[in-house]
C-alpha positions as CSV (number, residue, x, y, z in Angstrom):
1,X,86.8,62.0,105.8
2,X,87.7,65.6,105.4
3,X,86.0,66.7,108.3
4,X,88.0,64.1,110.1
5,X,91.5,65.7,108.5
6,X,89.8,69.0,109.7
7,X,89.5,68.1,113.1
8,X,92.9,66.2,113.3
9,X,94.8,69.7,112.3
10,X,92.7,71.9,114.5
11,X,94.1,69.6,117.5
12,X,97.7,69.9,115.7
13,X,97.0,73.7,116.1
14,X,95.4,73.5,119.3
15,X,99.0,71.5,120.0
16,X,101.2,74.1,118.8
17,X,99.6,77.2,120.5
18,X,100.6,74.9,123.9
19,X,103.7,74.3,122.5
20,X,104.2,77.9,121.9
21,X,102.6,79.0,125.5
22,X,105.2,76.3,127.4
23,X,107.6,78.3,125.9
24,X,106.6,81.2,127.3
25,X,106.1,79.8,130.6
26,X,109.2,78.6,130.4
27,X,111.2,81.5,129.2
28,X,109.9,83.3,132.6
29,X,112.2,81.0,134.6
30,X,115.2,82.4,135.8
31,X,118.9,81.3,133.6
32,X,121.5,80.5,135.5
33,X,125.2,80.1,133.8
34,X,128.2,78.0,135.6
35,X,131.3,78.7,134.0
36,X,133.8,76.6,135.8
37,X,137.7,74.9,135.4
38,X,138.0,70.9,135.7
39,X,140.0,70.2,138.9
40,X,139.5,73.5,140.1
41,X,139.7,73.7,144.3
42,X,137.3,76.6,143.9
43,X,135.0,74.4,141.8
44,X,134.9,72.0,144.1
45,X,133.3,73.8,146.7
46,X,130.8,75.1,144.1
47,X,129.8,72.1,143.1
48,X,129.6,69.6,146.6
49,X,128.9,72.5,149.3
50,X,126.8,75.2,147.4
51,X,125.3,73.8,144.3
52,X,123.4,71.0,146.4
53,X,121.9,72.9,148.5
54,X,120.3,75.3,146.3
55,X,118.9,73.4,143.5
56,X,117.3,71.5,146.7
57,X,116.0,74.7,148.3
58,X,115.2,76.3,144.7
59,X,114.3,73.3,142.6
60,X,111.8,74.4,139.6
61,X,113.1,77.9,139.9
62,X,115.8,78.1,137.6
63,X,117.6,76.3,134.1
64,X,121.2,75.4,134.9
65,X,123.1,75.4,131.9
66,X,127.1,73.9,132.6
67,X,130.3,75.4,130.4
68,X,134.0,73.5,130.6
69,X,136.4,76.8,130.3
70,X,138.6,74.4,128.7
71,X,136.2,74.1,125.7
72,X,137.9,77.0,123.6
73,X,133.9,78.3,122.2
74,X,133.0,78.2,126.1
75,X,136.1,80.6,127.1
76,X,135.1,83.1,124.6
77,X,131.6,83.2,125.5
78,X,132.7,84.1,129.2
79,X,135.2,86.4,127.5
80,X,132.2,88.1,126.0
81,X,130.4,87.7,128.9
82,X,133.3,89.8,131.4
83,X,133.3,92.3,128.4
84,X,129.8,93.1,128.9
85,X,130.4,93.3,132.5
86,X,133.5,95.3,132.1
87,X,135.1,92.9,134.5
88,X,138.9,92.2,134.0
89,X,139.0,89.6,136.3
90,X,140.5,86.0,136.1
91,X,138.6,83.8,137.8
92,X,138.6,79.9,137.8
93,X,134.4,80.0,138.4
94,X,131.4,82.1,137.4
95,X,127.8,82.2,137.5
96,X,125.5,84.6,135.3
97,X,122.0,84.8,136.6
98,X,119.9,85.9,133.5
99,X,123.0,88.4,132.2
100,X,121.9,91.1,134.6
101,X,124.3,89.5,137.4
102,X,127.6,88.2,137.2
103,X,129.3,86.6,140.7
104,X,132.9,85.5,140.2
105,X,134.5,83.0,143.2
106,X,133.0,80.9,145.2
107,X,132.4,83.3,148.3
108,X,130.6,85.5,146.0
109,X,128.6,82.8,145.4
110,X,127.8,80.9,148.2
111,X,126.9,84.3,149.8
112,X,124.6,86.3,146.8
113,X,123.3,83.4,144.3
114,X,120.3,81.8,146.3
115,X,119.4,85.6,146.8
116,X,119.9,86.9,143.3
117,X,117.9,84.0,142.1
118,X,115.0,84.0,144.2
119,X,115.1,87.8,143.5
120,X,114.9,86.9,139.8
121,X,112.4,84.7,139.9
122,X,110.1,86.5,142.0
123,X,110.6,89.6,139.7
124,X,111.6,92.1,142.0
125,X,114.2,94.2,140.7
126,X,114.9,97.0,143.8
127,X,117.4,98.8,145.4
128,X,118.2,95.3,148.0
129,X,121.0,94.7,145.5
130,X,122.9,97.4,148.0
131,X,123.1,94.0,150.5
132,X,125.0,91.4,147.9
133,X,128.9,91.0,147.9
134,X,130.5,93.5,146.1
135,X,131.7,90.7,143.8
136,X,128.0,90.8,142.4
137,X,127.9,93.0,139.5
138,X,124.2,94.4,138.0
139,X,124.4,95.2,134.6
140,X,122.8,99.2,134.2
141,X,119.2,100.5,133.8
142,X,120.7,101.1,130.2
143,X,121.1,97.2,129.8
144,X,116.4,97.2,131.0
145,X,116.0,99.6,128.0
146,X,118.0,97.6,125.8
147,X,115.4,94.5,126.3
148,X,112.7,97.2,125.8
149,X,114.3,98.0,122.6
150,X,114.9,94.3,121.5
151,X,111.3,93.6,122.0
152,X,109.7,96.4,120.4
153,X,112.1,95.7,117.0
154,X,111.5,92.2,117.2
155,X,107.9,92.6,117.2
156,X,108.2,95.1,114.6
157,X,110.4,93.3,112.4
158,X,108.0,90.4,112.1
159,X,104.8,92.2,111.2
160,X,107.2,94.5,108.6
161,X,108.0,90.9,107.2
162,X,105.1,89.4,107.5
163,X,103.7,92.4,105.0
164,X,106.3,92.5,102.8
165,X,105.3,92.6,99.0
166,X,107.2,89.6,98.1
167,X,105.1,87.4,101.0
168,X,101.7,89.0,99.6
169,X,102.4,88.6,96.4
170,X,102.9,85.1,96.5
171,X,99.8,84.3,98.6
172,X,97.8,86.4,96.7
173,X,98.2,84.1,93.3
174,X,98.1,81.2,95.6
175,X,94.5,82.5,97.1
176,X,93.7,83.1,93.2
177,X,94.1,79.6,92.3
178,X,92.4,78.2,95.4
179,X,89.5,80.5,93.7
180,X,89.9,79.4,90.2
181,X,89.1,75.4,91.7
182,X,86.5,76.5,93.5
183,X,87.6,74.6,97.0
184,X,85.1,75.0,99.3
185,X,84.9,77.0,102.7
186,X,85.6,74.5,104.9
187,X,88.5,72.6,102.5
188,X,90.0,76.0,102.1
189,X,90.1,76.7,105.8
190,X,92.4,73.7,106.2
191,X,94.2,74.5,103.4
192,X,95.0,77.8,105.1
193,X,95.8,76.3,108.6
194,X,98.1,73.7,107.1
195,X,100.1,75.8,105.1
196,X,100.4,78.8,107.8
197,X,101.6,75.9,110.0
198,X,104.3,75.1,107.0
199,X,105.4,78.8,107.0
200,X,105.9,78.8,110.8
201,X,108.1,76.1,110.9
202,X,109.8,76.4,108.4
203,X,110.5,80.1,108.7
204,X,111.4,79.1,112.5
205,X,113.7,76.0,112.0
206,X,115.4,78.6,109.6
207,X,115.9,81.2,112.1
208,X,117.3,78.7,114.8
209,X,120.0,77.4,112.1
210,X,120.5,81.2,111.0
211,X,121.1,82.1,114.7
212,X,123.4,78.7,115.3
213,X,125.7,79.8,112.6
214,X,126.0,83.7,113.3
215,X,126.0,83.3,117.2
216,X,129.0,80.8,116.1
217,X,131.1,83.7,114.1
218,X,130.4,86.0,117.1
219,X,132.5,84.3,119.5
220,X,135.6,85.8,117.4
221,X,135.4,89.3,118.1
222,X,137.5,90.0,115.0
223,X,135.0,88.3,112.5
224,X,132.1,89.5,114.6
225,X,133.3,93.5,113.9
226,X,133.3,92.9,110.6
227,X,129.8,91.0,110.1
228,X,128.5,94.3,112.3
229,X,129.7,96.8,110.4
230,X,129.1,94.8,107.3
231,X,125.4,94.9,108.1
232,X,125.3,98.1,108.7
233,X,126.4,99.0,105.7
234,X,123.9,96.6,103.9
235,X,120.8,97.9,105.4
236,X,121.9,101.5,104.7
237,X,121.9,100.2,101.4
238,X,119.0,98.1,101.3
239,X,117.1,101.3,102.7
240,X,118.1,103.6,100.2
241,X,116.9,100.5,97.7
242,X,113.7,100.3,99.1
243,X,113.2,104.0,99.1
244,X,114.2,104.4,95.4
245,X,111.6,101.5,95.1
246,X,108.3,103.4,97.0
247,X,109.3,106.6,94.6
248,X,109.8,104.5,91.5
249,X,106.5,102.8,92.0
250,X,104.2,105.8,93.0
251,X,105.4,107.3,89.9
252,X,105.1,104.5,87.3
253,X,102.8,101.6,89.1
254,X,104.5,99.0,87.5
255,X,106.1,96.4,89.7
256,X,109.3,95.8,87.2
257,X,110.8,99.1,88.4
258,X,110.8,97.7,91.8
259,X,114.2,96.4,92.8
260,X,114.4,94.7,96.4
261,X,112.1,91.9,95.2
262,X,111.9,87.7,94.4
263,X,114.1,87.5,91.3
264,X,111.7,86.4,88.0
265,X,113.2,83.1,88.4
266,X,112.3,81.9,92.0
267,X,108.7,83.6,91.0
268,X,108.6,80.9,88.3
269,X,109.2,78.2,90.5
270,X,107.1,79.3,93.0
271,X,103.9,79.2,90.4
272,X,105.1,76.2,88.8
273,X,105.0,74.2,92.3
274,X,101.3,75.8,92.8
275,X,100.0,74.7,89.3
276,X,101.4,71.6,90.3
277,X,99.5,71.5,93.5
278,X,96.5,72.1,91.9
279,X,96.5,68.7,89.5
280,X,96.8,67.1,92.3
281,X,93.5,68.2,93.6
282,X,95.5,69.8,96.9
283,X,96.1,66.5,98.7
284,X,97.2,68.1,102.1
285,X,100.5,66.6,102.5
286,X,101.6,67.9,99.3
287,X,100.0,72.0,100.6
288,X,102.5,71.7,104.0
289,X,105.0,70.7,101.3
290,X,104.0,73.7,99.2
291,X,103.8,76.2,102.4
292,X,107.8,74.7,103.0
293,X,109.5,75.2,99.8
294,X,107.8,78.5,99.6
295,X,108.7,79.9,102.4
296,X,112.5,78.6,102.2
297,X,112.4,80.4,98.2
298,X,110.7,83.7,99.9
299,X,113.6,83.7,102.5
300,X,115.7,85.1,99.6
301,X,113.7,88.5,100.1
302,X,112.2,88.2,103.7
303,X,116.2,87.2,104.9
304,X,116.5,91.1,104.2
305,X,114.2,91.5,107.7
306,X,115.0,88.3,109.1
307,X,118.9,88.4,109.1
308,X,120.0,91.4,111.0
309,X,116.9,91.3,113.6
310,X,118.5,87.3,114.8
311,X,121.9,89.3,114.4
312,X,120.5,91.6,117.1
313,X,119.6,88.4,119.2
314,X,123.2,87.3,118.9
315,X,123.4,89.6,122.2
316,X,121.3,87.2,124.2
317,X,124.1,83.8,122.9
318,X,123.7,81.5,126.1
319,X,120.1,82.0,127.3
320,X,118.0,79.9,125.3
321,X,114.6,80.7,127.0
322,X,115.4,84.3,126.1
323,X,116.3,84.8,122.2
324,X,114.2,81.3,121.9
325,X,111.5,83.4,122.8
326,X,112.1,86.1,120.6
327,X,112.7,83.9,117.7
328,X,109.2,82.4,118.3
329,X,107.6,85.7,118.9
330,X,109.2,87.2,115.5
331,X,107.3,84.2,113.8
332,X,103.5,84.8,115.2
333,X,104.0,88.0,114.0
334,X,105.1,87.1,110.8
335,X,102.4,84.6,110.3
336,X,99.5,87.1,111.4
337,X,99.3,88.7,107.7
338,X,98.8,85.6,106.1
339,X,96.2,84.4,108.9
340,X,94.7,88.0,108.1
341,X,94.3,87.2,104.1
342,X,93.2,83.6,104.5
343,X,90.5,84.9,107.1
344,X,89.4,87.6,104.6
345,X,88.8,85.1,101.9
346,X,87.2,83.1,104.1
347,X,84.4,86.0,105.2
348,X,83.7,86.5,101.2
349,X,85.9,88.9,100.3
350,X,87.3,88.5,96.4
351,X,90.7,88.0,95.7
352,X,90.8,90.7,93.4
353,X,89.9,93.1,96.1
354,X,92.8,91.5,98.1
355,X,95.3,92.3,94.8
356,X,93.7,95.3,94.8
357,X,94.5,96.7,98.0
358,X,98.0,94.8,98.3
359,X,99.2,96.9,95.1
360,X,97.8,100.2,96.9
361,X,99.9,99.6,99.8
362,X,103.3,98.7,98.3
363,X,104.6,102.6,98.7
364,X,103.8,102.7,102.1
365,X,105.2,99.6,102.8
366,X,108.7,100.5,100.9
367,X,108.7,103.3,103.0
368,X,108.4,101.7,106.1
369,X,110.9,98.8,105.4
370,X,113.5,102.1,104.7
371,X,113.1,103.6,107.8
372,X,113.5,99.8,109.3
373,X,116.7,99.5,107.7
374,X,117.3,102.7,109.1
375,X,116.6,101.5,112.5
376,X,117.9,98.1,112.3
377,X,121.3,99.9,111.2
378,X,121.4,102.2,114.2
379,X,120.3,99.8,117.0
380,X,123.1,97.2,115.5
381,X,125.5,99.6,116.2
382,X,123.8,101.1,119.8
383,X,124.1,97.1,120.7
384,X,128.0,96.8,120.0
């Protein structure tokens, strides 16, 4: 029977990973933006004498995503969009090919978006942008080492989260009680599986509503100065909390003098739902229920990570294979750690050993969430 449930979860694994690899595939297609105005003559054209043609000549090539300009969050998002471009223009159509290139009227159009796209999608990015309409504007080589940027903090962000003390600590008394019940090898390797799965999902369905609801506030460029500059001024606070917490530590080696941590309280909860687990002899619906609720209570000291890297992903609002992408990328990372421990235990090594070494790097890990902050803060403002 539990070799059964063993094999069933490897194939929900083996399921995700493909899940996670379609998105990939997927995110290398090229994004294709139509802003247009109902009733438009200009619009017309677009859509019976241009559009047809291309998604016939390019099919498979490119996503097509539609905005009404007389939706009011749709106008601001092209608002944004012109910003970026600096393009003062008042056009009645638009189309944004993967936010590097912005054609506005329909002769720009019909004469540059079958090339910019095929360009796209075949990857090369040259100097034969010299041949498109003037019309077609290429964001700068600043705009490529931005996405360079993005990626490396994103990829960074999830592994500094992934390690942070509050996340280790929490799996490490989980591990300990696995111990205590002596669950076997192959029991705890589905244990493990199942309740990295929970995390992942859970951490990722947050991020997606976290992202919803920010990318939301953006579209006011009022509001979105002030949630900028507010985190910015957060994480130079959180850094200088975390620092104070790597000297306060390596001094003392008592945890109470740490500040940026789970509050006593959620800590309480968190073992009480674990003792609870256990009486229930781990039944495995109730461990993904367990890997849920304490990821969603960890989020409370992870969000510190979490929050301002989606608020640097606000910048790619409109192309979903992109931040999408990034989202699901931040999450792997984040996950590896706790793959890491489970794995460890699984190879024979003690759990003490584990609390051992986790307690030995909490300086070093204060230290590198301060100059994160430190980052995070600089590159939120480099991104305005």
């Amino acid at each position: 029977m539990l070799s059964s449930r063993f094999q069933n979860h490897q194939l929900l694994l083996i399921l995700l990973l493909c899940l996670v690899f379609c998105c990939f595939l997927h995110a290398r297609e090229v994004s294709v933006e139509y802003f247009y105005q109902p009733n438009c003559q200009e619009c017309r054209e677009v859509n019976q004498l241009i559009l047809p043609e291309i998604r016939e000549e390019l099919k498979g090539k490119f996503t097509f995503t539609e905005y009404d300009l007389s939706q009011e969050k749709n106008f601001l998002l092209l608002f944004s969009i012109l910003e970026k471009f600096h393009d003062d223009s008042n056009g009645q159509v638009y189309m944004v090919v993967n936010r590097k290139y912005l054609l506005g009227g329909s002769k720009a159009i019909q004469n540059n978006l079958r090339e910019v796209i095929q360009s796209e999608y075949e990857a090369v990015r040259t100097d034969s942008a010299s041949g498109k309409d003037s019309n077609a504007i290429v964001l700068p080589d600043e705009e490529k080492l931005k996405e360079k940027i993005r990626l490396g903090t994103v990829i960074a962000a999830g592994f500094l989260d992934g390690i942070n003390p509050c996340v280790f600590i929490t799996l490490i008394f989980f591990m300990s009680i696995l111990s205590a019940a002596k669950v076997t090898r192959k029991r705890l390797a589905l244990i493990g599986m199942i309740y990295i799965s929970a995390c992942f999902l859970t951490y990722l369905l947050l991020g997606l509503g976290l992202y919803q609801l920010l990318s939301f506030a953006f579209y006011l460029e009022t509001l979105k100065q002030i949630l900028n500059y507010g985190m910015v001024v957060i994480l130079l606070f959180l850094a200088v909390l975390s620092f104070r917490d790597a000297c306060r530590f390596l001094h003392s080696q008592n945890s109470n003098d740490i500040s940026l941590q789970l509050p006593q309280g959620i800590k309480n909860i968190i073992h009480s739902l674990i003792r609870r687990l256990r009486r229930n002899a781990f039944m495995i619906p109730g461990i993904f229920i367990l890997g849920t609720a304490v990821t969603l209570l960890e989020s409370v000291c992870t969000g510190q990570v979490y929050v301002p890297t989606i608020m640097l992903l606000i910048r790619e609002n409109g192309i979903l294979t992109s931040w999408f992408f990034y989202l699901i990328l931040y999450n792997l990372v984040f996950i590896l750690p706790l793959c890491g421990i489970f794995l460890l235990v699984l190879s024979g090594i003690s759990v003490l050993s584990l609390a051992s070494a986790s307690r030995k790097q909490v300086v070093l890990s204060k230290i590198l969430l301060t100059i994160f902050f430190l980052l995070l803060a600089f590159l939120l403002l480099y991104f305005q």
